[in-house]
VEXNUVEX-551226 format. One record per atom (N, C-alpha, C, CB): z negated, y negated, x. Coordinates in pm, 1 decimal, padded with zeros to 6 digits, always signed. Last residue first. Glycine has a CB too. Layout:
REM VEXNUVEX-551226
atom up: Z&north: Y&east: X
...
END
This chain:
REM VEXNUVEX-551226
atom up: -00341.1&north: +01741.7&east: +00201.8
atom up: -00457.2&north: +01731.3&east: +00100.6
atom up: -00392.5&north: +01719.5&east: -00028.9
atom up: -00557.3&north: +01606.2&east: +00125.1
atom up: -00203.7&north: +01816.5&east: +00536.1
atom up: -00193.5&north: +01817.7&east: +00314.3
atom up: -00315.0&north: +01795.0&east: +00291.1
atom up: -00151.6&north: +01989.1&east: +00200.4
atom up: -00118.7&north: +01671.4&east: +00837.1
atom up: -00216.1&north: +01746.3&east: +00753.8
atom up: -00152.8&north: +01708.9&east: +00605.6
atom up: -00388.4&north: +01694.2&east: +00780.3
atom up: -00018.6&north: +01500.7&east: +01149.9
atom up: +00057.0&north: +01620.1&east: +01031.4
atom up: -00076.4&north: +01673.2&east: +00985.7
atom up: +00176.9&north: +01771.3&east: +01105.1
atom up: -00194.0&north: +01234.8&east: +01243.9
atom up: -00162.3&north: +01339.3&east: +01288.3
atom up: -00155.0&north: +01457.5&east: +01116.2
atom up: -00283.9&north: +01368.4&east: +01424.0
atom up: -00083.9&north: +00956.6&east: +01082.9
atom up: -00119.8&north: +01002.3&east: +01202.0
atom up: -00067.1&north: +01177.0&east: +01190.9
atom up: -00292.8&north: +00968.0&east: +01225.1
atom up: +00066.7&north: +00828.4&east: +00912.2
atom up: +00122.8&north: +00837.8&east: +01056.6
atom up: +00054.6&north: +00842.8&east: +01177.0
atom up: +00194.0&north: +00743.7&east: +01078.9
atom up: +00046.0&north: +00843.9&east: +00568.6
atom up: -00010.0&north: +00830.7&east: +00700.0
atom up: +00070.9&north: +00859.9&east: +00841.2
atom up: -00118.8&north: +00915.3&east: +00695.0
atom up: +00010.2&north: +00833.6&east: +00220.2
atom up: +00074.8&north: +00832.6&east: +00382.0
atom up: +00062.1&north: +00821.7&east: +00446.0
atom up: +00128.3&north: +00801.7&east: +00435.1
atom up: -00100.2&north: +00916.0&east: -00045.6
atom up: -00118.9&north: +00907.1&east: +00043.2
atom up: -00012.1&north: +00934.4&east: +00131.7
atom up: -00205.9&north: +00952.2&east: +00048.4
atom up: -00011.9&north: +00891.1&east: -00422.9
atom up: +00012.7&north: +00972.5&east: -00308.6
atom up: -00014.8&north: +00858.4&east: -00183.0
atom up: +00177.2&north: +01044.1&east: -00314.9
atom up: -00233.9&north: +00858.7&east: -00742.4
atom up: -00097.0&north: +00777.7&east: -00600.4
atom up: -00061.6&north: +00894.9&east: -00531.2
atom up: -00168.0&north: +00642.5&east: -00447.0
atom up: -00407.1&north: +00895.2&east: -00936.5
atom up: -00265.3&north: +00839.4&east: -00977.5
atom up: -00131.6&north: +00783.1&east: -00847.6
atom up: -00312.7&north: +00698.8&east: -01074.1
atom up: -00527.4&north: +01140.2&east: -00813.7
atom up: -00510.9&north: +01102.3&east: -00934.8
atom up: -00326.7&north: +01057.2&east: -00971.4
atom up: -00624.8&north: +00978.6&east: -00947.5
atom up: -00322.8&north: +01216.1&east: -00475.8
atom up: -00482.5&north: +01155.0&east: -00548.3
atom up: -00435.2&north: +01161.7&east: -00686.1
atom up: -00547.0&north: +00968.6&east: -00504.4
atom up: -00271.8&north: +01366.5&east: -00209.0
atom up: -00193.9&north: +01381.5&east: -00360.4
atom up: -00360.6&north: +01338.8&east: -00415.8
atom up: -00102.1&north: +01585.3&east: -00421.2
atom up: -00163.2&north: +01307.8&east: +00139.4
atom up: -00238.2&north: +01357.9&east: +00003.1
atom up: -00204.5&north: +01279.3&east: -00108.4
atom up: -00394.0&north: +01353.5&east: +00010.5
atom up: -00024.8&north: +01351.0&east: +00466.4
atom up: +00020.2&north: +01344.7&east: +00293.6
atom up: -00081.9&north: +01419.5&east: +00253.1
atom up: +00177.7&north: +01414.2&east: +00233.2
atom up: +00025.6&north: +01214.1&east: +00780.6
atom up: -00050.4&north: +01282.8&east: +00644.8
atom up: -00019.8&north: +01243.3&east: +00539.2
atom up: -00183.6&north: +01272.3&east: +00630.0
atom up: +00309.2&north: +01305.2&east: +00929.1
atom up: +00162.5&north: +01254.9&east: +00924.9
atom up: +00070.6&north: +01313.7&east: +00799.1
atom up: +00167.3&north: +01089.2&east: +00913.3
atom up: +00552.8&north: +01383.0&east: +00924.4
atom up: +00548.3&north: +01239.9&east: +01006.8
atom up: +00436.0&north: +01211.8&east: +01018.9
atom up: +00609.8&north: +01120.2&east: +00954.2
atom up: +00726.5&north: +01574.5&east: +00791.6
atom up: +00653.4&north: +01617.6&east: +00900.0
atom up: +00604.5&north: +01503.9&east: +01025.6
atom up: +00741.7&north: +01726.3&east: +00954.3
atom up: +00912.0&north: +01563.3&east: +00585.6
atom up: +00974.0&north: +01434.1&east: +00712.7
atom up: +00851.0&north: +01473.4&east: +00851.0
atom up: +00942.5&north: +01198.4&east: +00631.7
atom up: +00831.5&north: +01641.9&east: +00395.4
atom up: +00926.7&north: +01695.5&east: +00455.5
atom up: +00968.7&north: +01690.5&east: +00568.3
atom up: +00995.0&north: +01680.8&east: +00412.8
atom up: +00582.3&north: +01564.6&east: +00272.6
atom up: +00611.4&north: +01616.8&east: +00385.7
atom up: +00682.9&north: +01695.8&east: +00442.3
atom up: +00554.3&north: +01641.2&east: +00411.0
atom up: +00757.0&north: +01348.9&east: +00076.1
atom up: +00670.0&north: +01266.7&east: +00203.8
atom up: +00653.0&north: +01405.4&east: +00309.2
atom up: +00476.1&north: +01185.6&east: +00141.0
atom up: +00809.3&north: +01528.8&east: -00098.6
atom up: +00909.0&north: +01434.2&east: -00026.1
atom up: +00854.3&north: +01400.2&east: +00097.9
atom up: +00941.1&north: +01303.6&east: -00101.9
atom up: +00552.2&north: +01637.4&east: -00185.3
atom up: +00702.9&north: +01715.9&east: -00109.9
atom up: +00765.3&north: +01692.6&east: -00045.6
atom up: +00794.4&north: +01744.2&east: -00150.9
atom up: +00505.1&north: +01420.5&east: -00310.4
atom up: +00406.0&north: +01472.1&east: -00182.8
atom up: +00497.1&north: +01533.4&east: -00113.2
atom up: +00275.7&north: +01576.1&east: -00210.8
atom up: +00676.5&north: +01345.3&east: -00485.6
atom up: +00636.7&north: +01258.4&east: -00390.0
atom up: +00569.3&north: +01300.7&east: -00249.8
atom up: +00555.9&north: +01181.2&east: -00455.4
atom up: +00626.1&north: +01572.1&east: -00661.4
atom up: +00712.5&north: +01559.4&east: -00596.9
atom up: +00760.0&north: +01420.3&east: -00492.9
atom up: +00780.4&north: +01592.9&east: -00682.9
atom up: +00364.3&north: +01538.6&east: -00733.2
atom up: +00367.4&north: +01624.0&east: -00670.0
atom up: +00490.1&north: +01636.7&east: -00547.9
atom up: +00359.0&north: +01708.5&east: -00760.9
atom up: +00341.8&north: +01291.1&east: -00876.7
atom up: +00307.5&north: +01278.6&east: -00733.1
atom up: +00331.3&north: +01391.0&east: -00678.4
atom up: +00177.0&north: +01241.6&east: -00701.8
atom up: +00670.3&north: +01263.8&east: -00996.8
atom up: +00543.8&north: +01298.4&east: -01049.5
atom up: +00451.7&north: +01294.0&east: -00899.5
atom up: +00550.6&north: +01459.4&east: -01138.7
atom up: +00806.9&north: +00963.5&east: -01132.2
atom up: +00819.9&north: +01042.8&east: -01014.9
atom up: +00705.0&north: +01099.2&east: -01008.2
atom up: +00854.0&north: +00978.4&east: -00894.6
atom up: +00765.9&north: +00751.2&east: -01302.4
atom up: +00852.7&north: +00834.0&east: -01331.6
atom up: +00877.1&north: +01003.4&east: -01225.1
atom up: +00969.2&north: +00731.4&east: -01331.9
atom up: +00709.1&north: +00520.3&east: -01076.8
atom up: +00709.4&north: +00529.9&east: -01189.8
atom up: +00816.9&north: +00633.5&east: -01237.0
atom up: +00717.1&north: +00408.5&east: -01234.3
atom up: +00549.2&north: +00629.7&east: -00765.4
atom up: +00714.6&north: +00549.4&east: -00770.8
atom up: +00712.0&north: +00601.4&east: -00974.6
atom up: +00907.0&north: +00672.2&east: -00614.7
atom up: +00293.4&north: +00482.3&east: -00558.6
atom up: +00349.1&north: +00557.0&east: -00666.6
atom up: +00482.2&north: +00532.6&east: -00738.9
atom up: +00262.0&north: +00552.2&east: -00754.7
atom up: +00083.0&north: +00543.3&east: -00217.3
atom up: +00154.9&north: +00444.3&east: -00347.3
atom up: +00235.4&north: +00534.1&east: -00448.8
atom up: +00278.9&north: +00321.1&east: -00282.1
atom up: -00124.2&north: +00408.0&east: +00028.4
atom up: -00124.9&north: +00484.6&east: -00073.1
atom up: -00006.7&north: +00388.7&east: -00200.4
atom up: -00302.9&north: +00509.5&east: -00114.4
atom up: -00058.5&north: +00404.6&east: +00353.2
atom up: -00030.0&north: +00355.3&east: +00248.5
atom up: -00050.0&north: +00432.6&east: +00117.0
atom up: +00081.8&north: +00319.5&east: +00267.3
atom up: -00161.7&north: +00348.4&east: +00715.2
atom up: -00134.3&north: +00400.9&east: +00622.7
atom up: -00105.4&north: +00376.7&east: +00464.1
atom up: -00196.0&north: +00453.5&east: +00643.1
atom up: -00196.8&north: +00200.3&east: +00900.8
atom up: -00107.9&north: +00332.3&east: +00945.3
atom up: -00074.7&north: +00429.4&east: +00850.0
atom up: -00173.8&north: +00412.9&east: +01047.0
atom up: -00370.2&north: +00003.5&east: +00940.2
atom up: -00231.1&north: -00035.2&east: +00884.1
atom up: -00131.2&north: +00059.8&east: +00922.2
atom up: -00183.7&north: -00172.2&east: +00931.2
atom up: -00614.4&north: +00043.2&east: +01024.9
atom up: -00535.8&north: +00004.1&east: +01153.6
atom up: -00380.5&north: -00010.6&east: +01076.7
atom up: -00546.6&north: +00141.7&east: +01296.9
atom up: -00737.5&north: +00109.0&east: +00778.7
atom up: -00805.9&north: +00017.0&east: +00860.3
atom up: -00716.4&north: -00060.4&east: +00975.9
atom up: -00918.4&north: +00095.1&east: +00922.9
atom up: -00612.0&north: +00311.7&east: +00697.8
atom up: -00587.7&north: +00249.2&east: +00661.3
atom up: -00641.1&north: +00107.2&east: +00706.3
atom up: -00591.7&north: +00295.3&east: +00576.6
atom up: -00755.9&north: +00545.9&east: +00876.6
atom up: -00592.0&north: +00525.1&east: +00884.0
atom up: -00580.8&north: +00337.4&east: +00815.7
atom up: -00488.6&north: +00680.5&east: +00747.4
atom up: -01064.4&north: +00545.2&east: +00876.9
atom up: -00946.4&north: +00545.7&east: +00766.2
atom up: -00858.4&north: +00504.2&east: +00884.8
atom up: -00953.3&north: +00430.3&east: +00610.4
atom up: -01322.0&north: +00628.4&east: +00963.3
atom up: -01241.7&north: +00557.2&east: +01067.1
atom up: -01067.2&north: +00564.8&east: +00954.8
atom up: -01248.5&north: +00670.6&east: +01262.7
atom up: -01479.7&north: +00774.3&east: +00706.1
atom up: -01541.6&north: +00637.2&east: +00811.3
atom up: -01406.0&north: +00533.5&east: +00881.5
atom up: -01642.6&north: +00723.8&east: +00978.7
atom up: -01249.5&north: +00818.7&east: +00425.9
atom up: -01301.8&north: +00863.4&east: +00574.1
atom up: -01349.4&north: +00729.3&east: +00650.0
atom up: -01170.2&north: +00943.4&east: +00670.6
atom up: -01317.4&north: +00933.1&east: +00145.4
atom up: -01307.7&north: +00769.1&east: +00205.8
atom up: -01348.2&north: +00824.3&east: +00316.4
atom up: -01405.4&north: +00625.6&east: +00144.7
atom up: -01457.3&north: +01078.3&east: -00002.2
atom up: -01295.8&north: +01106.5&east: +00035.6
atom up: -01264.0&north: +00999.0&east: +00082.3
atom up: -01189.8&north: +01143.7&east: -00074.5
atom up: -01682.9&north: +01017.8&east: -00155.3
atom up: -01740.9&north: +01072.6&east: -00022.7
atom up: -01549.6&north: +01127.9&east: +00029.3
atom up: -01903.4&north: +01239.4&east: -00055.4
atom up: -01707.7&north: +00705.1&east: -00319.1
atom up: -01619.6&north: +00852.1&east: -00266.0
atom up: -01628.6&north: +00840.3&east: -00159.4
atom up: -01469.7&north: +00884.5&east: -00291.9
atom up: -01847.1&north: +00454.0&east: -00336.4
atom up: -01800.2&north: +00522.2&east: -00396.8
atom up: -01751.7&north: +00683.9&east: -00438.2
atom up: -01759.2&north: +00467.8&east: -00383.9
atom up: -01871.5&north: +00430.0&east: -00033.5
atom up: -02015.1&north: +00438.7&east: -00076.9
atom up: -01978.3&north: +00462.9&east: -00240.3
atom up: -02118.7&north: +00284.7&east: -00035.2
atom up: -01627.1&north: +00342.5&east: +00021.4
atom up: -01680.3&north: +00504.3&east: +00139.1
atom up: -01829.0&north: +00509.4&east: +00032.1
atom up: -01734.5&north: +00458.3&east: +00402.5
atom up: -01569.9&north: +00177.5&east: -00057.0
atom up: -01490.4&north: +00246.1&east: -00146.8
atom up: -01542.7&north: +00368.4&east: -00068.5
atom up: -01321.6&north: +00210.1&east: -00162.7
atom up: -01728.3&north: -00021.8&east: +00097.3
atom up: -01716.6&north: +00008.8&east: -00029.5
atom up: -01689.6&north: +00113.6&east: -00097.5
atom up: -01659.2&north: -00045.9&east: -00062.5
atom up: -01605.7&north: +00029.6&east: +00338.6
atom up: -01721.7&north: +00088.0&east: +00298.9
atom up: -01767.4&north: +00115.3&east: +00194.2
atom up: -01792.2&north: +00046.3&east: +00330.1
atom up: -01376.7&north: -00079.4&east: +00294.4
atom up: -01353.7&north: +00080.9&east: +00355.9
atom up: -01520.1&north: +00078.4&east: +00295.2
atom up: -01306.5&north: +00121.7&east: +00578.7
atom up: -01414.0&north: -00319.5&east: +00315.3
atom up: -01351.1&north: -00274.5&east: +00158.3
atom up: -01380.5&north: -00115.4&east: +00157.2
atom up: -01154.3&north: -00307.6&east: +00135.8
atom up: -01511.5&north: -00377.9&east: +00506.2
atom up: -01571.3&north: -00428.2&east: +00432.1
atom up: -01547.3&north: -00327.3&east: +00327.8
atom up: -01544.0&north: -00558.0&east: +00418.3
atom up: -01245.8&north: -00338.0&east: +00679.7
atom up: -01346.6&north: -00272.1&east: +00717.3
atom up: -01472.4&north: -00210.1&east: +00576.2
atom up: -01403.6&north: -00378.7&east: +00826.9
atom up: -00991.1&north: -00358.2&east: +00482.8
atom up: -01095.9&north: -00392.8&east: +00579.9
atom up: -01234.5&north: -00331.9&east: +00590.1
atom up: -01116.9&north: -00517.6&east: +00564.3
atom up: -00691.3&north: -00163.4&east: +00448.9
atom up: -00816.1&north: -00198.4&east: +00413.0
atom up: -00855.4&north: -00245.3&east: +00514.1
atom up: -00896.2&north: -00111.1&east: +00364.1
atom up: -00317.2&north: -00182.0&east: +00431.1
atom up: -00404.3&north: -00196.5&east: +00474.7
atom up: -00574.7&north: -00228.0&east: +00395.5
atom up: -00347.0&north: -00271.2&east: +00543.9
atom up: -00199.6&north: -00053.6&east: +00148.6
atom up: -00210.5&north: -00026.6&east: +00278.4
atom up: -00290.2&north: -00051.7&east: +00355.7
atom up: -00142.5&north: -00053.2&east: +00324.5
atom up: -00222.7&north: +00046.1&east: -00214.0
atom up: -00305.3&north: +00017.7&east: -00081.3
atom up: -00218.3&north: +00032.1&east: +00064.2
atom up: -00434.4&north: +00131.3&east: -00077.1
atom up: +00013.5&north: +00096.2&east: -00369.3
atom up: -00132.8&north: +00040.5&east: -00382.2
atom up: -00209.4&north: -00019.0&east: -00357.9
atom up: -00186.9&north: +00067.5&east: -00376.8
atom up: +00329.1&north: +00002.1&east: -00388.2
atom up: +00221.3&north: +00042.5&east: -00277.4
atom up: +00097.7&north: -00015.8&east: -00376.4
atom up: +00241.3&north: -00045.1&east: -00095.3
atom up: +00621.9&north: +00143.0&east: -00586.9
atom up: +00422.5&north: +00038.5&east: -00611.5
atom up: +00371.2&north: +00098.3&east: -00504.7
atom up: +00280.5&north: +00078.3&east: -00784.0
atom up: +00903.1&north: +00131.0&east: -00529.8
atom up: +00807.2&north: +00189.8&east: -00517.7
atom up: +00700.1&north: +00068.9&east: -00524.8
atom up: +00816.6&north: +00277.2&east: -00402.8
atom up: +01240.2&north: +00164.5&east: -00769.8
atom up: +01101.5&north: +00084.0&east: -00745.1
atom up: +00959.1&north: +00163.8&east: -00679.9
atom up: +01057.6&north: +00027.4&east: -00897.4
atom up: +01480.5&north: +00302.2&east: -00697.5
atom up: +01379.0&north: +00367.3&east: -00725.1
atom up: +01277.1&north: +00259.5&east: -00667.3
atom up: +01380.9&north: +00513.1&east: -00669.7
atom up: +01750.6&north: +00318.8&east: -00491.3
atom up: +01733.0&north: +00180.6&east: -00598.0
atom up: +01605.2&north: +00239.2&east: -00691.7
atom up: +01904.0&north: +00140.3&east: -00716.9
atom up: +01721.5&north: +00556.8&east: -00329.5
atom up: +01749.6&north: +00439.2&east: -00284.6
atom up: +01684.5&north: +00300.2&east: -00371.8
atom up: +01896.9&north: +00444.6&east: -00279.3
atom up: +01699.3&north: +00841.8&east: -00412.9
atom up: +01776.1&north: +00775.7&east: -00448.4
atom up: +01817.8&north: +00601.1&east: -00396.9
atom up: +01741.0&north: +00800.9&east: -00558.6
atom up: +01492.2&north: +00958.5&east: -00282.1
atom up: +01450.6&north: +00898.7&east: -00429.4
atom up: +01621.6&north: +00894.1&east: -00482.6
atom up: +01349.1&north: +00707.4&east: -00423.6
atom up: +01511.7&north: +00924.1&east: -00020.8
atom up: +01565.7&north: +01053.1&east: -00060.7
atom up: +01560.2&north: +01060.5&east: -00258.8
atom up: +01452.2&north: +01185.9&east: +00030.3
atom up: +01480.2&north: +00707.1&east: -00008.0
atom up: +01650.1&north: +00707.3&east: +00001.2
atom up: +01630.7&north: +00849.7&east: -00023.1
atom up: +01749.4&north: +00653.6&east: +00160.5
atom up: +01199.2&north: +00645.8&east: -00048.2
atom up: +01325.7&north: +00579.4&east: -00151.9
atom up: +01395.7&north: +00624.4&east: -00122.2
atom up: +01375.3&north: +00453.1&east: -00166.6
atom up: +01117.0&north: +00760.4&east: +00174.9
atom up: +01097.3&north: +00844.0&east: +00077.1
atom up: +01221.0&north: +00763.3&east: -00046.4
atom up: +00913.1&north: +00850.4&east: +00037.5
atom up: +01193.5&north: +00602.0&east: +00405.7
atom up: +01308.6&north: +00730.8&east: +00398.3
atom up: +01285.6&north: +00797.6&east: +00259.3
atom up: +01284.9&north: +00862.0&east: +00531.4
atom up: +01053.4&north: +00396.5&east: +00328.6
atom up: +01183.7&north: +00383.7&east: +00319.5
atom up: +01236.8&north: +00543.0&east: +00345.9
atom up: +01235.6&north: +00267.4&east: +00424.9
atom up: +00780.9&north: +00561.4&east: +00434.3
atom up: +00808.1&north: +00516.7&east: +00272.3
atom up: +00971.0&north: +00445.9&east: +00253.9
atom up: +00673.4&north: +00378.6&east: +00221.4
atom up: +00894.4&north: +00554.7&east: +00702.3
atom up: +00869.7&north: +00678.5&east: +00650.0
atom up: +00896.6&north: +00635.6&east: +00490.4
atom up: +00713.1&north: +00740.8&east: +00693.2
atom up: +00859.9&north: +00320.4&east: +00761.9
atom up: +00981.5&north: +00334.5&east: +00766.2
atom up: +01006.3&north: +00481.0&east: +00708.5
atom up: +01028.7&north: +00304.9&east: +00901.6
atom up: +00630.0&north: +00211.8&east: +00751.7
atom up: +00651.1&north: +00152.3&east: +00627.6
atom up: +00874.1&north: +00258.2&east: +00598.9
atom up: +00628.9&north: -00096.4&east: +00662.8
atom up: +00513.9&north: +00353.4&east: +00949.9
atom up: +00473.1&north: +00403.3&east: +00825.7
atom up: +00551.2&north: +00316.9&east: +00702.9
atom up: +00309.4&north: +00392.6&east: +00819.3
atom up: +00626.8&north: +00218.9&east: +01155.7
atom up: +00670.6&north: +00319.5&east: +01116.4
atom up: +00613.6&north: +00416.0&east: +00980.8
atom up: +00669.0&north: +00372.0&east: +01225.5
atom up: +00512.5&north: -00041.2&east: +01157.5
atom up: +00654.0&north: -00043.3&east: +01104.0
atom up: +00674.6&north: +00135.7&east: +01052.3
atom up: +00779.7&north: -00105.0&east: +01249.5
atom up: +00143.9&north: -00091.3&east: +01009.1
atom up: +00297.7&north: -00044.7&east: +01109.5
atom up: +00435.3&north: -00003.8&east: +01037.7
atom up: +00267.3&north: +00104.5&east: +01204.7
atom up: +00095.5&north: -00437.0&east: +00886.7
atom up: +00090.0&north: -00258.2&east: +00850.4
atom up: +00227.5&north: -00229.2&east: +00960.7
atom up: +00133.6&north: -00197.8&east: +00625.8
atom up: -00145.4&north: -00681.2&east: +00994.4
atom up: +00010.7&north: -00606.6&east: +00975.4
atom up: +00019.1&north: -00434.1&east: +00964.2
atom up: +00109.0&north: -00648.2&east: +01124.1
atom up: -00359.8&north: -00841.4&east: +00782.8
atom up: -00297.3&north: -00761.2&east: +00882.1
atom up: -00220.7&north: -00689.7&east: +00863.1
atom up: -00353.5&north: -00703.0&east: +00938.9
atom up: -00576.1&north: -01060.2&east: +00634.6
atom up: -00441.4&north: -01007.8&east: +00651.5
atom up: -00435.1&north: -00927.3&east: +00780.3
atom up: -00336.9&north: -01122.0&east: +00652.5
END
């Protein structure tokens, strides 16, 4: 276990209220361990060594009905970190402003 930061969780609250508010969101992933990071780094070469997600800064997730594109939009409106657009999720982050 470990704690995911407040402000990434406060960014995915601003994305519900621009949703509408009462819009079920599925986090995927927030925090990974180390362990898991490698794994999924010896899977996909899109698994960064030092992940965001290691320090709980970041969240991959998907709101049913909501296409990721317009999730991605949402997320970088707010100009809070990183937003990428995977298969079936969208990426968040609170580090430094980038798209994928």
């Amino acid at each position: 276990m470990h704690p995911v930061n407040t402000d990434v969780l406060a960014l995915l609250c601003g994305i519900q209220d621009r949703l509408g508010g009462n819009r079920q969101i599925e986090i995927i992933s927030a925090y990974r361990s180390p362990e898991c990071n490698d794994v999924l780094r010896t899977k996909s070469g899109k698994v960064a060594r030092n992940s965001l997600h290691l320090q709980g800064l970041a969240i991959y997730f998907a709101v049913s009905g909501v296409s990721r594109e317009a999730l991605a939009r949402i997320a970088s409106s707010f100009f809070a970190g990183g937003v990428g657009k995977y298969q079936e999720f969208v990426h968040i982050d609170i580090g430094p402003v980038r798209y994928w």
